[in-house]
Each structure stands twice: as structure tokens, then as C-alpha cells.
Backbone as JSON, one array per atom type, in Angstrom:
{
  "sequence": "XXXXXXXXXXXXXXXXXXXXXXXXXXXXXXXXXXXXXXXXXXXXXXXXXXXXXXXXXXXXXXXXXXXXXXXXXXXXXXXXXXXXXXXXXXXXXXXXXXXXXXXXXXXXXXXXXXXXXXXXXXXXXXXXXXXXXXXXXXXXXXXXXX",
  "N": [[-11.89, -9.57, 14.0], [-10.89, -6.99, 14.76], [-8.77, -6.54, 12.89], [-10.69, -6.14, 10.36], [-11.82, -4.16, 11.19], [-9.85, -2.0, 11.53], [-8.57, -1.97, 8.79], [-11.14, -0.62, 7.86], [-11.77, 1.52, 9.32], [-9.33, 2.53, 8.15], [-10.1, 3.32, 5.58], [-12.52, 5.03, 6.39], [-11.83, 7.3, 6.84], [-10.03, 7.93, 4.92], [-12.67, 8.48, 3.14], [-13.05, 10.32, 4.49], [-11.26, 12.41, 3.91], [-11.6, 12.91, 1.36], [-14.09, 13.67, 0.68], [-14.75, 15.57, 3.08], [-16.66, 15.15, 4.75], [-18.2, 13.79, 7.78], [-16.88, 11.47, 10.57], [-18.17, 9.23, 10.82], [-20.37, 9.09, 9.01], [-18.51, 8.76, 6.8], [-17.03, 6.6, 7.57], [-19.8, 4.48, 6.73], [-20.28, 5.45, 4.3], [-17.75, 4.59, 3.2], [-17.87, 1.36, 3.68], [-20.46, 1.06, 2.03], [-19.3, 1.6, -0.75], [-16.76, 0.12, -0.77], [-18.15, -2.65, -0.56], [-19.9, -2.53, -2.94], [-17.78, -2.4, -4.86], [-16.59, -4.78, -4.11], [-15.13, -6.69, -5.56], [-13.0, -5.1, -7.69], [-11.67, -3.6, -6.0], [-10.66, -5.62, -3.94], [-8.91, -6.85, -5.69], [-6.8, -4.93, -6.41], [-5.65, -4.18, -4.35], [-4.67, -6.88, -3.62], [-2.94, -7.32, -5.24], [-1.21, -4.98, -4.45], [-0.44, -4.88, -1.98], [1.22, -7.09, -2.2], [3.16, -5.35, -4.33], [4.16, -3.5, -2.29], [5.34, -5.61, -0.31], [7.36, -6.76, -1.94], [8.97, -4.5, -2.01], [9.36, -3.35, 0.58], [11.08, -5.53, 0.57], [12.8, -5.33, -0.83], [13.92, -2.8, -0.57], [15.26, -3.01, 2.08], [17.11, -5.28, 1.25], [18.62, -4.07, -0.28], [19.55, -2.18, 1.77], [21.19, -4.01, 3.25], [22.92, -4.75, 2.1], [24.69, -2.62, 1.09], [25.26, -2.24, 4.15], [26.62, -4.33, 4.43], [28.67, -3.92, 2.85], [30.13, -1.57, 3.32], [30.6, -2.34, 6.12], [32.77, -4.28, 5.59], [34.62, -3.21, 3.92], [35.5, -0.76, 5.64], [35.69, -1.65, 8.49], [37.37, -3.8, 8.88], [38.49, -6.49, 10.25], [38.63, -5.44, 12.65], [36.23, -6.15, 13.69], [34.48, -9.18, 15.01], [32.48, -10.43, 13.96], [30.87, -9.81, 11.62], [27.97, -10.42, 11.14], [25.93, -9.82, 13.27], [25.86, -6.71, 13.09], [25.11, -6.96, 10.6], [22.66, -8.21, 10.28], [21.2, -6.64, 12.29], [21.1, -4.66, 11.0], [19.48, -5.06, 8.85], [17.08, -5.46, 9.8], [16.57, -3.3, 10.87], [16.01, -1.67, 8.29], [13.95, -2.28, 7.17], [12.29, -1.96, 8.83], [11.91, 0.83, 8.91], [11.7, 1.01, 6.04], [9.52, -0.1, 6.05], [7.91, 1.98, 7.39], [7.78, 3.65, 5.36], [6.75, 2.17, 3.43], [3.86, 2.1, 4.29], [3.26, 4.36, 3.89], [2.88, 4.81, 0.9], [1.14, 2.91, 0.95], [-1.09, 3.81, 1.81], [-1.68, 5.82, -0.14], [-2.28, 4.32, -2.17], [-4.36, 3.28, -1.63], [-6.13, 5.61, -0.92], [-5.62, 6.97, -4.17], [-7.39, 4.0, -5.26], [-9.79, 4.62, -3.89], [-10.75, 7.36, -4.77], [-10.6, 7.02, -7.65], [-12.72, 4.38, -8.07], [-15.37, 6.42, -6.53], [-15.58, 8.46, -8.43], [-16.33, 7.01, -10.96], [-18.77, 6.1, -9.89], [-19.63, 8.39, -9.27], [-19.69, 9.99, -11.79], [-20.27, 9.78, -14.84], [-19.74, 7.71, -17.95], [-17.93, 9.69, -20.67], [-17.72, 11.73, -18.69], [-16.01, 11.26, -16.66], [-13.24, 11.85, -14.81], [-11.16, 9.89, -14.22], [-7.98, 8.31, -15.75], [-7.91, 6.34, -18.56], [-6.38, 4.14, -19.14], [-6.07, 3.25, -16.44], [-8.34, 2.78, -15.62], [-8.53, 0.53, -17.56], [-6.34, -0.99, -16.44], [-7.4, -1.37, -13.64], [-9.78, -3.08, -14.0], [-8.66, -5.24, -15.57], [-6.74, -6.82, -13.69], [-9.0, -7.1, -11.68], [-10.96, -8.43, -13.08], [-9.2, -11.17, -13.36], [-8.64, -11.37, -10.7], [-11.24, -12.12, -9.75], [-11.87, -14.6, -11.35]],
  "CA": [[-12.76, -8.42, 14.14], [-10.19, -5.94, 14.56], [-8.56, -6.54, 11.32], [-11.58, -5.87, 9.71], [-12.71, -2.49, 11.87], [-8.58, -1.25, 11.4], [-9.4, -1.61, 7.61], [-12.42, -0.01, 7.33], [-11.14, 2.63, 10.15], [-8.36, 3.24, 7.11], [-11.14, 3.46, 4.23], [-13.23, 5.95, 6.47], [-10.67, 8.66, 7.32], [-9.75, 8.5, 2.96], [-13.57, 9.32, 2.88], [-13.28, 11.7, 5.58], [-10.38, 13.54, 3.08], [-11.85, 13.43, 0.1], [-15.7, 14.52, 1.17], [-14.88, 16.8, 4.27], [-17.86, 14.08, 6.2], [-18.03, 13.17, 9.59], [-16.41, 10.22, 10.5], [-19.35, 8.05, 10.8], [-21.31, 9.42, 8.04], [-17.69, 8.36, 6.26], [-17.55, 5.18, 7.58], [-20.59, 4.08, 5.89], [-19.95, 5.3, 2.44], [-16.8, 3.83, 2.99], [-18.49, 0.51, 3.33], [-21.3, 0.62, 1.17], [-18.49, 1.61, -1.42], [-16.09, -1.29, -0.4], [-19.18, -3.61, -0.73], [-20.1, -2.41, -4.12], [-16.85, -2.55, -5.69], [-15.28, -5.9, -3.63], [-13.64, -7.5, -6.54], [-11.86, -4.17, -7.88], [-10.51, -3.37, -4.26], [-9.86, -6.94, -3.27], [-8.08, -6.97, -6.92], [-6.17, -3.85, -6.47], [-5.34, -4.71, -2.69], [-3.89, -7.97, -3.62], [-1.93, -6.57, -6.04], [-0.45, -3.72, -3.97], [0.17, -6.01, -0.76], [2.44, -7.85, -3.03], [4.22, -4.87, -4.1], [4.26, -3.38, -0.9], [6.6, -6.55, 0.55], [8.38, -6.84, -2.6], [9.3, -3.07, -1.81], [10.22, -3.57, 1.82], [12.4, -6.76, 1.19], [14.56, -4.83, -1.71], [14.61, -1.67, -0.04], [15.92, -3.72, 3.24], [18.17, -6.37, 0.77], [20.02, -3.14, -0.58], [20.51, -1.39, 2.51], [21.73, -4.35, 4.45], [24.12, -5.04, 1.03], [25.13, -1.15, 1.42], [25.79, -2.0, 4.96], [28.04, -5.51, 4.31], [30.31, -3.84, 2.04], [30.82, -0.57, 4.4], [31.24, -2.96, 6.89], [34.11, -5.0, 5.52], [35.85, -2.25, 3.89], [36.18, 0.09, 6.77], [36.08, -1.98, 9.79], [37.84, -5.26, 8.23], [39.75, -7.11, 11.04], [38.0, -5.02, 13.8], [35.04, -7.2, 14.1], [34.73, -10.99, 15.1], [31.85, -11.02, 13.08], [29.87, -8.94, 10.83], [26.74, -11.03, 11.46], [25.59, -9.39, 14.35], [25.55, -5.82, 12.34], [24.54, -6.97, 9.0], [21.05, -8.54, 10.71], [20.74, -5.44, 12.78], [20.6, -3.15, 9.67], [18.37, -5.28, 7.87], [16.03, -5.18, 10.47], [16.39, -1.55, 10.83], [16.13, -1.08, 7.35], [12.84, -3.34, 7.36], [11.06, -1.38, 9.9], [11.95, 2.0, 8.39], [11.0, 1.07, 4.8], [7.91, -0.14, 6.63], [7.35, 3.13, 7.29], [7.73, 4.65, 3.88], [5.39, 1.72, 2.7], [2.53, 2.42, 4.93], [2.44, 5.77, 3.29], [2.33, 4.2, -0.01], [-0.27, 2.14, 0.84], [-2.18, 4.61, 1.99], [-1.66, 6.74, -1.25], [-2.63, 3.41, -3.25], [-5.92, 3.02, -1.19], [-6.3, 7.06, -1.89], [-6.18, 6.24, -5.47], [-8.34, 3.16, -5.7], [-11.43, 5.09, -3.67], [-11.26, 8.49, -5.85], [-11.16, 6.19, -9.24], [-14.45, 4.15, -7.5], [-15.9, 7.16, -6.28], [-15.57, 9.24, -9.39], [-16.97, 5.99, -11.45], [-19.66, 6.2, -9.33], [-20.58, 9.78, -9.35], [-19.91, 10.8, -13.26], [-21.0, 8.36, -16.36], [-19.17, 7.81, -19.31], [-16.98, 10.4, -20.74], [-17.48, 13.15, -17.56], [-15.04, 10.5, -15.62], [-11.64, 12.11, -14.34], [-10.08, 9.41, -13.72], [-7.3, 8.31, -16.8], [-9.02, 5.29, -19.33], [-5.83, 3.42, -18.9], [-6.12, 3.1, -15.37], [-9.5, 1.98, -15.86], [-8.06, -1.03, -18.12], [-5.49, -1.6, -15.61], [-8.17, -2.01, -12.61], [-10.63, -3.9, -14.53], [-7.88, -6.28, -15.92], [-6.82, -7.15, -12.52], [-10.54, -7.61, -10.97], [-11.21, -9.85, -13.69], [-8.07, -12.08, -12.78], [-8.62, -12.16, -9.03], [-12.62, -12.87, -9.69], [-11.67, -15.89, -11.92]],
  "C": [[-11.93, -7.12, 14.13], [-9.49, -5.69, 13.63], [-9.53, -6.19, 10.76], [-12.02, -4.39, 10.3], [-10.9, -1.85, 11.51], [-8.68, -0.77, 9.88], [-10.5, -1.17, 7.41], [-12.24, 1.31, 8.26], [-10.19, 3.79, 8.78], [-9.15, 3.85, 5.73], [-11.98, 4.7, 4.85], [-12.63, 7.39, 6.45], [-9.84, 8.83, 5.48], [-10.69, 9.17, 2.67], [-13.71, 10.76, 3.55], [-12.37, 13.17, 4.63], [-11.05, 13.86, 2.25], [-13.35, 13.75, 0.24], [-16.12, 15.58, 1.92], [-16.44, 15.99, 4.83], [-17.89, 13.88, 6.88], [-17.37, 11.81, 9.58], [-17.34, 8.66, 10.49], [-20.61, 7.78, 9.49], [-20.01, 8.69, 6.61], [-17.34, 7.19, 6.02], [-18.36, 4.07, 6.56], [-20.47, 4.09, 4.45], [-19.06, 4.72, 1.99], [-17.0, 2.16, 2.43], [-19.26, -0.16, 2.23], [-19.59, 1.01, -0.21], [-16.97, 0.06, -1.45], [-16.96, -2.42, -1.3], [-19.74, -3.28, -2.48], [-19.18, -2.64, -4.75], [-15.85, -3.65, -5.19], [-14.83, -6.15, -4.4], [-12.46, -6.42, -7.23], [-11.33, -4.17, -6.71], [-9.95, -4.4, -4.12], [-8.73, -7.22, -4.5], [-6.75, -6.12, -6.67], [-5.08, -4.5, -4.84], [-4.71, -5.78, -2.24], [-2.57, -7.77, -4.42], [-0.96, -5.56, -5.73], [0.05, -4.08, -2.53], [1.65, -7.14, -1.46], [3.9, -6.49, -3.5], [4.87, -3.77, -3.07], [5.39, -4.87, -0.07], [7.92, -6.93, -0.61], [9.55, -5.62, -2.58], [10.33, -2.85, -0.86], [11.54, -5.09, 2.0], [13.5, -6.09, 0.29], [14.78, -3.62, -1.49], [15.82, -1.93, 1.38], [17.42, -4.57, 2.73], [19.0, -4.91, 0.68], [20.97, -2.71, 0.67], [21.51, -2.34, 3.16], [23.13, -5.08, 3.24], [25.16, -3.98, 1.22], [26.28, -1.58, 2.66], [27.17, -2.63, 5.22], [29.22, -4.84, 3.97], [31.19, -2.41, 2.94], [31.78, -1.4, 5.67], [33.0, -3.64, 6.52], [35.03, -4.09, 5.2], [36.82, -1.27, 4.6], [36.41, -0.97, 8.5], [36.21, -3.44, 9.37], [39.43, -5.54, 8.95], [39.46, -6.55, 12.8], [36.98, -5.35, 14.29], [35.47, -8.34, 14.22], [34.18, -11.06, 14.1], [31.29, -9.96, 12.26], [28.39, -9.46, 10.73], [25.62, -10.57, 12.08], [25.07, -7.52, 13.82], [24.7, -5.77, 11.41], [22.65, -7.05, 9.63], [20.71, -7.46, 11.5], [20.45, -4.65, 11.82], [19.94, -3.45, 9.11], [16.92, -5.46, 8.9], [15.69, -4.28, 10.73], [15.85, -1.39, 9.8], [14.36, -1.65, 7.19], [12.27, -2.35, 8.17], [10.89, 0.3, 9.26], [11.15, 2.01, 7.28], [9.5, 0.69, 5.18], [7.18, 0.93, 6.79], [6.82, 3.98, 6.15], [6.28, 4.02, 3.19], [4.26, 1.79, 2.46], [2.08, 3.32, 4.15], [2.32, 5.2, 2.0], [1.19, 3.22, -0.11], [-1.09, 2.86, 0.94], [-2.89, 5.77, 0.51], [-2.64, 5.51, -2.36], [-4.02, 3.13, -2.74], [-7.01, 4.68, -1.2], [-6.83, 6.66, -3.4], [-7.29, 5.59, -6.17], [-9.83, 4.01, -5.33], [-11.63, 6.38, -4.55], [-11.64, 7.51, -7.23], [-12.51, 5.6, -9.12], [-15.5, 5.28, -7.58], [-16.48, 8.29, -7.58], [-16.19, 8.55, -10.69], [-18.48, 6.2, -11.35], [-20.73, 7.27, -9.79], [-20.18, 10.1, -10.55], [-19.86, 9.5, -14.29], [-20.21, 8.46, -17.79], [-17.86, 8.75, -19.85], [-16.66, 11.43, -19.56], [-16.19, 12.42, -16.62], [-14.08, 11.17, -15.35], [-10.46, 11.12, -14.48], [-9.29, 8.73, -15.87], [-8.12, 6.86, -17.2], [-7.63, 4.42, -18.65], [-5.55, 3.23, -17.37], [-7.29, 2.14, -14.95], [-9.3, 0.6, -16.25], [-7.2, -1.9, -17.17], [-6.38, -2.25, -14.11], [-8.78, -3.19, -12.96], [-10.06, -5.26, -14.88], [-7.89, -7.41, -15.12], [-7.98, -7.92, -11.55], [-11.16, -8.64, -11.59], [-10.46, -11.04, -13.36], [-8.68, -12.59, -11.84], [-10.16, -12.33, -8.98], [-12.78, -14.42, -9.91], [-11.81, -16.75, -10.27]]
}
């Protein structure tokens, strides 16, 4: 239950940006919008959860590669171990890039509701949003419907 109200908490406060709406009046459109377009979102959302951890494990692999080779070169013979560092920085590095991610997620769930939204509200050529973006959602939603 709270997984589900944290996500839809995150979907209302996108509507809340891009409408200037109340938060409850946001909410809802959030929803009914969700609910109309589940297989694009759940498409998109599977797709961006993936590179979202592929993100945070090779922003984390580099740094804690970064950190190995600092390590040995400068303090080589002054440690027992380097073990004890290396897994500290990649857990640092892991929680940080976590940070950066979030905001990319948030930008990528930005994204997906203007392209919806703008679907929605203009028909045919009046659309904003780019065609190949369009192909790229649709692609996707077909996939993860299969």
C-alpha cells in the first residue's frame, strides 16, 4: 500500500508542476492518466528502472576502480588491506549516484507524463511532443504488453 501511494504521491506533485493544480485535484488526473495509459508507463518504467541500476552499478564500478588504483599507488605498503576502503567507496559511491539517479528518474517520469498528457490534449499533427519519441514509446509498450 505504501509503494503504491509513494508512486502515485511522485506522479501527483509532476501534475502539480506541469498544471499549477492542487494537490488532490493532481492526484486524480495523475491517476486517471496512469490508468489510461498503463502499458506505455509500465513500458517506459520498466525500461528506465533498468537503466537507472545499470547507471548506479557503473557509476559505483568506476568510482570504486578510481578508488583501487589511487589506493595502491599512493598508499602501497601502508595498508594491511585495501578491502576495507575499496567496499567503503563503492558503497559511498552507490548511495551518492543514488542520488543523482533519483533525479533522473524523476526527469524520466517528467517526460513520460508531458508526452501522455500532450497526446491527450492535442490530436494529430498539433502534438509537441517529437514523432520519434512517439515510435520509441509505442515500440516499447508493445513489447512489455506482449
Amino acid at each position: 500500500m505504501e509503494c503504491c501511494l509513494k508512486y502515485l504521491n511522485k506522479n501527483a506533485y509532476v501534475q502539480t508542476a506541469i498544471f499549477s493544480t492542487a494537490f488532490c485535484k493532481s492526484c486524480r488526473k495523475a491517476f486517471g492518466l496512469i490508468v489510461r495509459n498503463a502499458a506505455r508507463i509500465a513500458a517506459v518504467s520498466y525500461v528506465s528502472a533498468a537503466v537507472l541500476i545499470v547507471g548506479k552499478l557503473f557509476i559505483s564500478a568506476v568510482t570504486t576502480g578510481l578508488g583501487y588504483y589511487a589506493i595502491v599507488e599512493n598508499l602501497d605498503g601502508e595498508l594491511w588491506s585495501v578491502g576495507g576502503p575499496v567496499v567503503f567507496t563503492f558503497l559511498l559511491s552507490y548511495w551518492i549516484s543514488d542520488f543523482f539517479m533519483d533525479v533522473f528518474d524523476m526527469a524520466i517520469t517528467t517526460c513520460l507524463q508531458c508526452f501522455v498528457a500532450d497526446e491527450e490534449m492535442f490530436d494529430g499533427e498539433d502534438v509537441y511532443a517529437e514523432k520519434s519519441f512517439k515510435t520509441w514509446v509505442d515500440k516499447h509498450a508493445e513489447r512489455n504488453g506482449d
